[in-house]
PDB file with SEQRES, HELIX, SHEET and CRYST1 records, atoms N, CA, C and O in Angstrom:
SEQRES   1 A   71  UNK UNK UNK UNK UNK UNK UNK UNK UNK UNK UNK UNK UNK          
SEQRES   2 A   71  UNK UNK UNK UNK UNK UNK UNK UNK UNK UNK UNK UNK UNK          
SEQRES   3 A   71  UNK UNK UNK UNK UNK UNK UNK UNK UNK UNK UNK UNK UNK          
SEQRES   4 A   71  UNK UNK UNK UNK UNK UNK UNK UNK UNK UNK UNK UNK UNK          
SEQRES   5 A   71  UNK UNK UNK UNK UNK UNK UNK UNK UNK UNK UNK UNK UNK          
SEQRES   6 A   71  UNK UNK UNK UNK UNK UNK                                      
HELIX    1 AA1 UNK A    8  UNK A   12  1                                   5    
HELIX    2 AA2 UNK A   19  UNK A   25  1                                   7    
HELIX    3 AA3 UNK A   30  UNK A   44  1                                  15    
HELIX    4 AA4 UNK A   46  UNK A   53  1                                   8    
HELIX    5 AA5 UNK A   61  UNK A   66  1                                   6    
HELIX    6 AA6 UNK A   67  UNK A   69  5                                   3    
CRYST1    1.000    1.000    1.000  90.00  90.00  90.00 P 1           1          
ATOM      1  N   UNK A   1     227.565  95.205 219.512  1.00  0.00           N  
ATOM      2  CA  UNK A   1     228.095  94.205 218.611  1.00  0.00           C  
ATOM      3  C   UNK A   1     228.984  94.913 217.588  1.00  0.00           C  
ATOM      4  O   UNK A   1     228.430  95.830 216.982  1.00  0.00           O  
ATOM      5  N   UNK A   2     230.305  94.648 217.272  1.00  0.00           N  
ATOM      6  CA  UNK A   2     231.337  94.954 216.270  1.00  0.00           C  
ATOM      7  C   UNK A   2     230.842  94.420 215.349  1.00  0.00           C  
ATOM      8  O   UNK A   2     229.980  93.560 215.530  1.00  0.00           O  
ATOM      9  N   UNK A   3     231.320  94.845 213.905  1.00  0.00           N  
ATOM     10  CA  UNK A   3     231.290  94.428 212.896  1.00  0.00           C  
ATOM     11  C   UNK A   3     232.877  94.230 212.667  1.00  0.00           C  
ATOM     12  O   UNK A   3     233.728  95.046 213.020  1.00  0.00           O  
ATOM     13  N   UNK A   4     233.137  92.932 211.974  1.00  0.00           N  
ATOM     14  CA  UNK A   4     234.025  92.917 211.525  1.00  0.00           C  
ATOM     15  C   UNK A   4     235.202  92.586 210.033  1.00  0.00           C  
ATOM     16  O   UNK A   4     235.207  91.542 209.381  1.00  0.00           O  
ATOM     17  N   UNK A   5     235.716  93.278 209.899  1.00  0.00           N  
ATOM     18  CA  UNK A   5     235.653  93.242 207.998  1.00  0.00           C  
ATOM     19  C   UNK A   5     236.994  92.427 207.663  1.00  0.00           C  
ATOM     20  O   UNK A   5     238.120  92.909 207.783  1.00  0.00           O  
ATOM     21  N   UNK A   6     236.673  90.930 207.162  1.00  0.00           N  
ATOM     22  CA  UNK A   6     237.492  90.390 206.674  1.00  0.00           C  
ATOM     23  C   UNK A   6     238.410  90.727 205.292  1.00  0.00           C  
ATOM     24  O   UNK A   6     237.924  91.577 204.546  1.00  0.00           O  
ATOM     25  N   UNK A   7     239.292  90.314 205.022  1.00  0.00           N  
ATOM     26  CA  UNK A   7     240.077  90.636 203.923  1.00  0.00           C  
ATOM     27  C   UNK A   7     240.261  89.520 203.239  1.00  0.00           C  
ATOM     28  O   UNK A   7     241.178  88.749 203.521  1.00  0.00           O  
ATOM     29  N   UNK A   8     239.403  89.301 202.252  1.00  0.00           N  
ATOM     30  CA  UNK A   8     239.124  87.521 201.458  1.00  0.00           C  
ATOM     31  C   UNK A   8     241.141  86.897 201.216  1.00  0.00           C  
ATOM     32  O   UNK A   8     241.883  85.965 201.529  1.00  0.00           O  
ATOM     33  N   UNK A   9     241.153  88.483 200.306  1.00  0.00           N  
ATOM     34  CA  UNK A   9     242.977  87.791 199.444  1.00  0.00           C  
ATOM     35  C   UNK A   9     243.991  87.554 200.399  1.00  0.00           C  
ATOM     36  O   UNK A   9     244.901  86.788 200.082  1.00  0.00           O  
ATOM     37  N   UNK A  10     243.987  88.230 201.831  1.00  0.00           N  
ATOM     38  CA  UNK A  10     244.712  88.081 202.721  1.00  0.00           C  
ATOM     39  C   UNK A  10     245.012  87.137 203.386  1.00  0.00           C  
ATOM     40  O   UNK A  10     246.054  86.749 203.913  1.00  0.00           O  
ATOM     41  N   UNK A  11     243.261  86.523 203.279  1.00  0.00           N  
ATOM     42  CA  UNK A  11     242.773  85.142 204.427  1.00  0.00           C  
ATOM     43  C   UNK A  11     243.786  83.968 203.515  1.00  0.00           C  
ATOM     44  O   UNK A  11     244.706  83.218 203.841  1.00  0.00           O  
ATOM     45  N   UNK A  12     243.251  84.193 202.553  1.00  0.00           N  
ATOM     46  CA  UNK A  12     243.639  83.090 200.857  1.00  0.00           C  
ATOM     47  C   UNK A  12     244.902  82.498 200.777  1.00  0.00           C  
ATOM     48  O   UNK A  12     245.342  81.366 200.578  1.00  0.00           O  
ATOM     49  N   UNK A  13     245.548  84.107 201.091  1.00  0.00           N  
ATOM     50  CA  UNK A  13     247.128  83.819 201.127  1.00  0.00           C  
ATOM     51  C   UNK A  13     247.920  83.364 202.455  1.00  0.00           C  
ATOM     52  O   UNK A  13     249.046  82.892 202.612  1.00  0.00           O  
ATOM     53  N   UNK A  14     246.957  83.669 203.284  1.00  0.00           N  
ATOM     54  CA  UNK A  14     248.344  83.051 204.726  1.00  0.00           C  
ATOM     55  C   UNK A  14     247.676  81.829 204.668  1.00  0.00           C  
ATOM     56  O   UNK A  14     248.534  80.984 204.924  1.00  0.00           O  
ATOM     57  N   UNK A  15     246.585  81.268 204.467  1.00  0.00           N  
ATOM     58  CA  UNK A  15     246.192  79.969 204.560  1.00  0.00           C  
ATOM     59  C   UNK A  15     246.391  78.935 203.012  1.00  0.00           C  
ATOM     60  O   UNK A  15     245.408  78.657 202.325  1.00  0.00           O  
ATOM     61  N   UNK A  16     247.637  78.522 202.696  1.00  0.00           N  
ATOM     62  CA  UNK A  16     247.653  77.791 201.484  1.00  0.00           C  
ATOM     63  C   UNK A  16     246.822  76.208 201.532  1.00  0.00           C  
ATOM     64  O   UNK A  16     246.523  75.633 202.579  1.00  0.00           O  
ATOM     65  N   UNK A  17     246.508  75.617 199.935  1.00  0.00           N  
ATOM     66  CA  UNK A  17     245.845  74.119 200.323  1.00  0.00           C  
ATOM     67  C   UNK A  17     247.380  73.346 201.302  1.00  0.00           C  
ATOM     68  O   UNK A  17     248.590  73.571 201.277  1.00  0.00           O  
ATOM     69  N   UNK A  18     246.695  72.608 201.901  1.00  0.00           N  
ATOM     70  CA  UNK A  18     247.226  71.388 202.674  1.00  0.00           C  
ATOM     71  C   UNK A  18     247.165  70.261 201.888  1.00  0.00           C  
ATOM     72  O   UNK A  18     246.217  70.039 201.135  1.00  0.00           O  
ATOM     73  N   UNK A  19     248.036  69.596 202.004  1.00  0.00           N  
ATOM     74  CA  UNK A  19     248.008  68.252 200.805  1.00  0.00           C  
ATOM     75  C   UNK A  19     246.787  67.699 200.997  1.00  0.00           C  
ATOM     76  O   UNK A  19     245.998  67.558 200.063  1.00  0.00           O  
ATOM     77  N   UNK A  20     246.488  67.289 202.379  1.00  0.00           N  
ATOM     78  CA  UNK A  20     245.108  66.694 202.419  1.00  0.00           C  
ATOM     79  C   UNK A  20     243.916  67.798 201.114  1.00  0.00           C  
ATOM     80  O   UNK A  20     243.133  67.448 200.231  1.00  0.00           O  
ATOM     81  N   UNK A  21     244.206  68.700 201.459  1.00  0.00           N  
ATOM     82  CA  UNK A  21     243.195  69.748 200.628  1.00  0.00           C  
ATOM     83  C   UNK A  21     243.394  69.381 199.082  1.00  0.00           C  
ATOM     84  O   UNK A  21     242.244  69.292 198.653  1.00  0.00           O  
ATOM     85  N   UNK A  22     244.271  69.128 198.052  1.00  0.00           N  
ATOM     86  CA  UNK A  22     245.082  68.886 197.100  1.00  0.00           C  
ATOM     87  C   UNK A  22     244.595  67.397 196.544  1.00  0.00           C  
ATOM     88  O   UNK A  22     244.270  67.055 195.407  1.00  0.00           O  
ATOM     89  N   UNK A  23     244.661  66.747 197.614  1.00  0.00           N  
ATOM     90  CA  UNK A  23     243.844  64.824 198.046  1.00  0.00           C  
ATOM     91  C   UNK A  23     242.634  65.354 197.520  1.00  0.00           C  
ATOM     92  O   UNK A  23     242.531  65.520 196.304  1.00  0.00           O  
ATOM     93  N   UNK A  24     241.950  65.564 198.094  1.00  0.00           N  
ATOM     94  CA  UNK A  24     240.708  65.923 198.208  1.00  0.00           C  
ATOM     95  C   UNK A  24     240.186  66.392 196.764  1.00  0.00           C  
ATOM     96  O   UNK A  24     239.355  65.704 196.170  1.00  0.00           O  
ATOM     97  N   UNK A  25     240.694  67.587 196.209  1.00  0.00           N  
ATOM     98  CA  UNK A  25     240.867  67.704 194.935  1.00  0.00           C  
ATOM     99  C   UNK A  25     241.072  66.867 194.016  1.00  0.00           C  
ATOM    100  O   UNK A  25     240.112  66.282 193.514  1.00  0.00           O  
ATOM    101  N   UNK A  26     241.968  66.700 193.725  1.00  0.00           N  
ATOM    102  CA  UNK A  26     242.010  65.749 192.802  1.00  0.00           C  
ATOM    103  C   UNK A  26     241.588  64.221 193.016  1.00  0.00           C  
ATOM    104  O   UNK A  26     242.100  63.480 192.176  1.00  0.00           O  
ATOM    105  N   UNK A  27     240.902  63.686 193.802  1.00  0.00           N  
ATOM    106  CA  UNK A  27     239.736  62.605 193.784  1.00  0.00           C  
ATOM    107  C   UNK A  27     238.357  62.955 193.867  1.00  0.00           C  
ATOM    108  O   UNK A  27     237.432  62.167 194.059  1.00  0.00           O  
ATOM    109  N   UNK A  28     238.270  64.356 193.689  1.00  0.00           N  
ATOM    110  CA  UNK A  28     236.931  65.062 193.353  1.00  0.00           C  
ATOM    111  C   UNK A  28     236.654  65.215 191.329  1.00  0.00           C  
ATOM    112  O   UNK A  28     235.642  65.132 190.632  1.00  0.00           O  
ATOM    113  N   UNK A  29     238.181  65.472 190.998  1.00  0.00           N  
ATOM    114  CA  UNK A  29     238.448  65.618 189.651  1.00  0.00           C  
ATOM    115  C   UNK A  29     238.206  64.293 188.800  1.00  0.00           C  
ATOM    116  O   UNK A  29     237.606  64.090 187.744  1.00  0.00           O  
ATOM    117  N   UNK A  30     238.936  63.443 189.709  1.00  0.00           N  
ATOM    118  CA  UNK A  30     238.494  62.021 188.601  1.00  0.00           C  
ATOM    119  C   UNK A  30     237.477  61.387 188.872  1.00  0.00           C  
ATOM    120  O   UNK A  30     237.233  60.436 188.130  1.00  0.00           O  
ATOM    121  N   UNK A  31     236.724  61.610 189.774  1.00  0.00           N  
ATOM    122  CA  UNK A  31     235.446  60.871 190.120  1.00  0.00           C  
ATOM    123  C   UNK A  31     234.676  62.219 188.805  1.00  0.00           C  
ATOM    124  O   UNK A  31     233.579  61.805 188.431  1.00  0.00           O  
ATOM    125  N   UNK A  32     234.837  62.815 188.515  1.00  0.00           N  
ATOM    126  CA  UNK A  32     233.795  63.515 187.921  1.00  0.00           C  
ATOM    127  C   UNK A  32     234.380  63.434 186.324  1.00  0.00           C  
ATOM    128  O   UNK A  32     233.786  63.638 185.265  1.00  0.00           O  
ATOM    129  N   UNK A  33     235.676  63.083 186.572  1.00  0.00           N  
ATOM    130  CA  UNK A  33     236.324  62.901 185.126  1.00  0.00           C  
ATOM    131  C   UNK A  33     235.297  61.229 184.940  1.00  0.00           C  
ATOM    132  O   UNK A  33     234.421  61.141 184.080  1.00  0.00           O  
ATOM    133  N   UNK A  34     235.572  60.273 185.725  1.00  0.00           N  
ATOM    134  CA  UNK A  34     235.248  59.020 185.298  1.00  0.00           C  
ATOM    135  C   UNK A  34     233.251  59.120 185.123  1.00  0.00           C  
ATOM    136  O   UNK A  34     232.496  58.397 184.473  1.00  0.00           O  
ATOM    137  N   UNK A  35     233.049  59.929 185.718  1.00  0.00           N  
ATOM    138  CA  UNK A  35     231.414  59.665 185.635  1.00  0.00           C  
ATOM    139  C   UNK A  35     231.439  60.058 184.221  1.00  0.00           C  
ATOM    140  O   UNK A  35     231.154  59.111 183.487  1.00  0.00           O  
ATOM    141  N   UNK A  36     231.714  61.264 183.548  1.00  0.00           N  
ATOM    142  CA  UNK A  36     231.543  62.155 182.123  1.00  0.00           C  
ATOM    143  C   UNK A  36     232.483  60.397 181.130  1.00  0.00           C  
ATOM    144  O   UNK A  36     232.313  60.206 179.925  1.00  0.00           O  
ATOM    145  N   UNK A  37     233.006  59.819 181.667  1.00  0.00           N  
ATOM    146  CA  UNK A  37     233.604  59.029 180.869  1.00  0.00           C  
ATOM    147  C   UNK A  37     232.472  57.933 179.927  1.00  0.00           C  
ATOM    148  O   UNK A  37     232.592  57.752 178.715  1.00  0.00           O  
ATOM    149  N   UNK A  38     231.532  57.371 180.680  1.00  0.00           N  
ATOM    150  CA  UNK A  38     231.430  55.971 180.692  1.00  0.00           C  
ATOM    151  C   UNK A  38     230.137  56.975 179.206  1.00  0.00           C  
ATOM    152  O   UNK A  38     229.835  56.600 178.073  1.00  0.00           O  
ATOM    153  N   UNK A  39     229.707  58.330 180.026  1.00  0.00           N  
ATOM    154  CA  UNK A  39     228.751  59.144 178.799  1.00  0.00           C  
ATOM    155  C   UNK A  39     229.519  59.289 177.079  1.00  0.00           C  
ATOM    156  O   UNK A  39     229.161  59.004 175.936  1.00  0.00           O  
ATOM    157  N   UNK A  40     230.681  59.869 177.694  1.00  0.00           N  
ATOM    158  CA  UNK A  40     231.404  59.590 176.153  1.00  0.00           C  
ATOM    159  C   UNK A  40     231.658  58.665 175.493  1.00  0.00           C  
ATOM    160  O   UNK A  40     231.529  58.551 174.274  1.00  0.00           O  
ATOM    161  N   UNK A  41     232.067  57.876 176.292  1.00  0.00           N  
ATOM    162  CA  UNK A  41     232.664  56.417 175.335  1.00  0.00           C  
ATOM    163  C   UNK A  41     231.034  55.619 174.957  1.00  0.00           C  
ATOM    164  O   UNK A  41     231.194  54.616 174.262  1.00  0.00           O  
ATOM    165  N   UNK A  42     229.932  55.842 175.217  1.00  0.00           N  
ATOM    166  CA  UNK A  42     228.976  55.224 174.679  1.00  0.00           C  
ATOM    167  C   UNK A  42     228.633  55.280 173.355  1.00  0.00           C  
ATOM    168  O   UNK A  42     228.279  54.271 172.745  1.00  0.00           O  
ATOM    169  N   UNK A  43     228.733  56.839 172.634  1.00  0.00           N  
ATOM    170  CA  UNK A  43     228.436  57.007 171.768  1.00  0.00           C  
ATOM    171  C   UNK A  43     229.594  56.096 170.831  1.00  0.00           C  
ATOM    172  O   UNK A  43     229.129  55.344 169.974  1.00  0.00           O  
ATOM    173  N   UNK A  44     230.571  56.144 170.943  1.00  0.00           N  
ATOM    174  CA  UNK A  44     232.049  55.286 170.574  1.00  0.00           C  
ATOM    175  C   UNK A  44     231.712  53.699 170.316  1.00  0.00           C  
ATOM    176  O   UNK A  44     232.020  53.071 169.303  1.00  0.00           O  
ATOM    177  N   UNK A  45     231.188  53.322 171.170  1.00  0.00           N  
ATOM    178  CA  UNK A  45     230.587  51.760 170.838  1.00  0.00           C  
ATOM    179  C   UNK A  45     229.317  51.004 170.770  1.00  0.00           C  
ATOM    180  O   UNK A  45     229.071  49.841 171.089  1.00  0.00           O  
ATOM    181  N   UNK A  46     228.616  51.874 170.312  1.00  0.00           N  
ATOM    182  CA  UNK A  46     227.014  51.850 170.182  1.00  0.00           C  
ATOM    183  C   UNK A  46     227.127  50.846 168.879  1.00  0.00           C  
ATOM    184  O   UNK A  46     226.509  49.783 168.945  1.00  0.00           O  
ATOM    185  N   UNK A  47     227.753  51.090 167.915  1.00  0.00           N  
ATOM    186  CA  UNK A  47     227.843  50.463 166.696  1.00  0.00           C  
ATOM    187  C   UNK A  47     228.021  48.715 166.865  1.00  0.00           C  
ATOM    188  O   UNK A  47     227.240  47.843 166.484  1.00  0.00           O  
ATOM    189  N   UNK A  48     229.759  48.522 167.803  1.00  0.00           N  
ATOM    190  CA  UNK A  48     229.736  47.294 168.731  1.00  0.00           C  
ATOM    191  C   UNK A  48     228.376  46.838 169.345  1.00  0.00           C  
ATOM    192  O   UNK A  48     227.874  45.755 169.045  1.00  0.00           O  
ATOM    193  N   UNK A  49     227.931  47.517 170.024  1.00  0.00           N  
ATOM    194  CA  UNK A  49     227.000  46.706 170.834  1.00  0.00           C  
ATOM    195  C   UNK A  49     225.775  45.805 169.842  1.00  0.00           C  
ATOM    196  O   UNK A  49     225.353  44.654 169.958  1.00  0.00           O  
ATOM    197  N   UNK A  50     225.483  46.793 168.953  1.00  0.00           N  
ATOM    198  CA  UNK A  50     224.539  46.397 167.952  1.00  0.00           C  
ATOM    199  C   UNK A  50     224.843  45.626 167.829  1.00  0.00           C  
ATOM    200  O   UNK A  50     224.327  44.787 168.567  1.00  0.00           O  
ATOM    201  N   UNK A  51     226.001  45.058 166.780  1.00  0.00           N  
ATOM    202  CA  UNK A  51     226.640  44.272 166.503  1.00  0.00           C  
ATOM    203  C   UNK A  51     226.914  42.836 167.237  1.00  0.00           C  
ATOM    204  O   UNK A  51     226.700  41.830 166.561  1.00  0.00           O  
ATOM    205  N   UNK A  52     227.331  42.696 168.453  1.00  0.00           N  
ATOM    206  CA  UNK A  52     227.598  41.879 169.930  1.00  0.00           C  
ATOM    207  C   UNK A  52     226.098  41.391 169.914  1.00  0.00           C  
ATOM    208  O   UNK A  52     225.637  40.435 169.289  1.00  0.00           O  
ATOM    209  N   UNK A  53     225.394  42.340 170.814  1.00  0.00           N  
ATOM    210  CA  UNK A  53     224.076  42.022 171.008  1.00  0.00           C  
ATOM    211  C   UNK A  53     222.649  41.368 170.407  1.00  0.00           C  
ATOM    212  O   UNK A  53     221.655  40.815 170.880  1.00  0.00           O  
ATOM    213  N   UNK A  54     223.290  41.879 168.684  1.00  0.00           N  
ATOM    214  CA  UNK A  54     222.131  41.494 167.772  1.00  0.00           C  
ATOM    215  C   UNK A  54     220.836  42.294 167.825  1.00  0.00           C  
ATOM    216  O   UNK A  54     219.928  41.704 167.240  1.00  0.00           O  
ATOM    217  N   UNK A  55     220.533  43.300 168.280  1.00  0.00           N  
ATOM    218  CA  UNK A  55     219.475  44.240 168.764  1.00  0.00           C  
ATOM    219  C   UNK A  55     219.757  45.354 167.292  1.00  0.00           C  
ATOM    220  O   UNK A  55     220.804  45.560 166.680  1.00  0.00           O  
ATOM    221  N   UNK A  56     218.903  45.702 167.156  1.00  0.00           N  
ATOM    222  CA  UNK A  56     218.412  47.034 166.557  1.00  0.00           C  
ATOM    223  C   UNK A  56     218.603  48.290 167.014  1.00  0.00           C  
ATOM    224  O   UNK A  56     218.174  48.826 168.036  1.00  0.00           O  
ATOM    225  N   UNK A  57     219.610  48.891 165.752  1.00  0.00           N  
ATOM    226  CA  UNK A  57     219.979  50.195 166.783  1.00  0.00           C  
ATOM    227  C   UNK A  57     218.829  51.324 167.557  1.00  0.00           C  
ATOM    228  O   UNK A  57     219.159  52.326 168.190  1.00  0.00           O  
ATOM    229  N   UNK A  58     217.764  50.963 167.369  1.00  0.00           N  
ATOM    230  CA  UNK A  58     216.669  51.936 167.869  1.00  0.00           C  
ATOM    231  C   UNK A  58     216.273  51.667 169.388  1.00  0.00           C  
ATOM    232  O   UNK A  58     215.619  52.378 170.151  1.00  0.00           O  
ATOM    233  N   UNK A  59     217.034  50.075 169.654  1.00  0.00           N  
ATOM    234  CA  UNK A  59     216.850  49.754 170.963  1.00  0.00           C  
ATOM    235  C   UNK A  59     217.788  50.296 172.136  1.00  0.00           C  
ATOM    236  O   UNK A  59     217.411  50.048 173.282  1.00  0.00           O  
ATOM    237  N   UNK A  60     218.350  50.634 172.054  1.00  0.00           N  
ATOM    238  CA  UNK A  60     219.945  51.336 172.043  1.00  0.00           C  
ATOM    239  C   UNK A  60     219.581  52.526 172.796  1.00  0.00           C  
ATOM    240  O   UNK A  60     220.307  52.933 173.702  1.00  0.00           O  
ATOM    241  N   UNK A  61     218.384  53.169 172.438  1.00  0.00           N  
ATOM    242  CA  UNK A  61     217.910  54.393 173.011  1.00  0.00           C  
ATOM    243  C   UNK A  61     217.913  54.251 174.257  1.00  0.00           C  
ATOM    244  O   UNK A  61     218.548  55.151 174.807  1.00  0.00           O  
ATOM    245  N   UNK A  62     217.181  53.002 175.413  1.00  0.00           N  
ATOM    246  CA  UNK A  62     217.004  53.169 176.745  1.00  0.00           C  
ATOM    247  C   UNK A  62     218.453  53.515 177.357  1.00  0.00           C  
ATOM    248  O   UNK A  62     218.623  54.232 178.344  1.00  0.00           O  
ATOM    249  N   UNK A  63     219.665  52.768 176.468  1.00  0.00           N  
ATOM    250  CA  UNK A  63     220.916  52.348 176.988  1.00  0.00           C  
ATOM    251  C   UNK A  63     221.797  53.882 177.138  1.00  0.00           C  
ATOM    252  O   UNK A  63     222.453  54.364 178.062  1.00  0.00           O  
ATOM    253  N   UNK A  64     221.517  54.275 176.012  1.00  0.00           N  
ATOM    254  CA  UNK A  64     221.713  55.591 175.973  1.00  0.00           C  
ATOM    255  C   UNK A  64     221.533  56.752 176.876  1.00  0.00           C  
ATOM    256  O   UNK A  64     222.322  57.602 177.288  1.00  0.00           O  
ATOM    257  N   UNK A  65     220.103  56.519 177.091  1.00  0.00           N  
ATOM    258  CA  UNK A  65     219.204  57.432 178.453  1.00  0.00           C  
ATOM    259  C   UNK A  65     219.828  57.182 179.558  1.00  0.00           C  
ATOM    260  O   UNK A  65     220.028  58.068 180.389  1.00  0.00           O  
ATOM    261  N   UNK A  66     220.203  56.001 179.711  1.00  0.00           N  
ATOM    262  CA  UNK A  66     220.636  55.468 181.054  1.00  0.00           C  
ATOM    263  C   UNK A  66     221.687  55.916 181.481  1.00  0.00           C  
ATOM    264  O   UNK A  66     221.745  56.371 182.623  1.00  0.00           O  
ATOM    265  N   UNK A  67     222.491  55.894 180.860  1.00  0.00           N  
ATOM    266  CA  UNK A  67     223.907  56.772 180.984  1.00  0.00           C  
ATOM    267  C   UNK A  67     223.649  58.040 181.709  1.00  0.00           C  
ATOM    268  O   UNK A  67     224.482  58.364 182.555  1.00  0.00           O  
ATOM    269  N   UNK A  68     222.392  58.982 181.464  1.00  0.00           N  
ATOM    270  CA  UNK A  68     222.956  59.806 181.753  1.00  0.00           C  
ATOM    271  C   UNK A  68     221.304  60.302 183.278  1.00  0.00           C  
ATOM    272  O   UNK A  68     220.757  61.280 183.787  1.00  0.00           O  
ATOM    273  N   UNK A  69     221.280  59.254 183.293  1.00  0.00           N  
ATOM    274  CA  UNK A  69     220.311  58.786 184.949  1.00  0.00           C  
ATOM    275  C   UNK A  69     221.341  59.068 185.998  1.00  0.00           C  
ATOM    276  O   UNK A  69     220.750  59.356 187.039  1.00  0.00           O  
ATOM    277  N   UNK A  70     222.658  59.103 186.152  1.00  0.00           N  
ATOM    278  CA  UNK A  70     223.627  59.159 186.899  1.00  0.00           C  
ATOM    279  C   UNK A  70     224.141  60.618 187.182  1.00  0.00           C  
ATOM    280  O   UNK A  70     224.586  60.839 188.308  1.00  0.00           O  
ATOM    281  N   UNK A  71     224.115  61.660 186.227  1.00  0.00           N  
ATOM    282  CA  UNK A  71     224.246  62.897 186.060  1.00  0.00           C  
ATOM    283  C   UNK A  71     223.496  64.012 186.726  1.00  0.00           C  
ATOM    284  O   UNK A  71     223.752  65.183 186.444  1.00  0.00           O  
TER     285      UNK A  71                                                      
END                                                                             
């Protein structure tokens, strides 16, 4: 049995991404951009919701948690 010794930067470079590869990427980027989203903007309208809802901001906590059940 040979051993045989690849050359990582060599492989890297004759093989560039393919648009499909590029696709792929960047709908990997915003699916992970939009998940981190819905976590940020909560803290942003927690005040609203109180407000809307009529609830007590201490209730707010499950809503909070929940957000980040997805993570």
């Amino acid at each position: 049995m040979t051993k045989t010794t690849i050359d990582i930067q060599a492989f890297i470079n004759e093989h560039p991404f393919t648009r499909y590869q590029w696709m792929i990427l960047a709908l990997c980027f915003i699916t992970v951009a939009m998940d981190g989203f819905d976590t940020a903007i909560i803290g942003f309208i927690a005040s609203d919701l109180v407000q809307e809802w009529g609830v007590e901001k201490s209730a707010l906590g499950p809503v909070m948690s929940a957000a980040l059940v997805g993570l």
